[in-house]
C-alpha positions as CSV (number, residue, x, y, z in Angstrom):
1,X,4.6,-23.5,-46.3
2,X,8.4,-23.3,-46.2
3,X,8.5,-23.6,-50.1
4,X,7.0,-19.7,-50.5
5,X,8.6,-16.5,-50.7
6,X,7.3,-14.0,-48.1
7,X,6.0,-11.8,-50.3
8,X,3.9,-14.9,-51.1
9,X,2.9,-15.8,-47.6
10,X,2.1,-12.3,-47.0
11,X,-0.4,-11.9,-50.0
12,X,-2.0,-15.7,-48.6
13,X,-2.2,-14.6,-45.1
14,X,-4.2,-11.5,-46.2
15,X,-6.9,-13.7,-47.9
16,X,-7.5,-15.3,-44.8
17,X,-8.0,-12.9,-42.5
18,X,-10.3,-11.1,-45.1
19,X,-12.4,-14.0,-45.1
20,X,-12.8,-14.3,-41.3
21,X,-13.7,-10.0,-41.1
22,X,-16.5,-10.3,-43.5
23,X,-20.2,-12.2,-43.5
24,X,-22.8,-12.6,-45.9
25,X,-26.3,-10.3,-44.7
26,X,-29.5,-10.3,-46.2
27,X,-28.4,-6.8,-47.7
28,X,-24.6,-7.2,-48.4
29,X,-23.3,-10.1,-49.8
30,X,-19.8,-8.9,-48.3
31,X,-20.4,-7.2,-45.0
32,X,-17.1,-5.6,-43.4
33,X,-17.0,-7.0,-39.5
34,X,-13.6,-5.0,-39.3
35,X,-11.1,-2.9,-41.2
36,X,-7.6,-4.1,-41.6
37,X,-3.9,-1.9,-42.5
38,X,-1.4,-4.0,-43.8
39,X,2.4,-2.3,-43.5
40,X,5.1,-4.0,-45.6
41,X,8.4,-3.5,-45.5
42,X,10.7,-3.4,-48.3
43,X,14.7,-3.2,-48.7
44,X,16.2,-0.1,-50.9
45,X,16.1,-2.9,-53.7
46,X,12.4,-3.3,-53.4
47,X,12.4,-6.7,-51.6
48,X,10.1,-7.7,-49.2
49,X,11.7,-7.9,-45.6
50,X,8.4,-8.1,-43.6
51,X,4.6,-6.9,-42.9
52,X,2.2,-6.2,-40.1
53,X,-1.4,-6.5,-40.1
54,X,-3.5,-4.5,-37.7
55,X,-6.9,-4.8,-37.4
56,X,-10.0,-2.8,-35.7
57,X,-13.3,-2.8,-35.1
58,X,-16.1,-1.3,-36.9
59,X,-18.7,-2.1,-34.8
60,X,-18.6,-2.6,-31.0
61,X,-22.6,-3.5,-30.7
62,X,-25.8,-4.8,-32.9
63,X,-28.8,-4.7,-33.0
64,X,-30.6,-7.8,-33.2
65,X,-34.0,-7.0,-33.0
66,X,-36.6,-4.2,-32.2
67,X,-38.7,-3.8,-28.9
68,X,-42.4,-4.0,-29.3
């Protein structure tokens, strides 16, 4: 939306990709599928110029059921 601020965008954006890293289990209601770092850049004046999100893995493999 062209009517936000960045900052604003930034802080939207971060909801999102929160929601698509986490799923409900029978155990955890809020199960990580991935950790996220969010770098932000701000001027001297404490404006906000930019961010990056990075993202990993926490898991690489599951187990789905157990042999017999």
């Amino acid at each position: 939306a062209n009517n936000r601020t960045l900052q604003e965008k930034i802080l939207l954006v971060n909801s999102l990709v929160e929601a698509f890293g986490n799923a409900c289990t029978v155990i955890n209601d809020n199960s990580s599928r991935f950790g996220k770092y969010l770098e932000m850049k701000f001027t001297c004046g404490g404006t906000v110029v930019g961010a990056q999100i990075s993202e990993y893995l926490l898991e690489k493999s599951r187990v789905v059921h157990q042999a017999v």
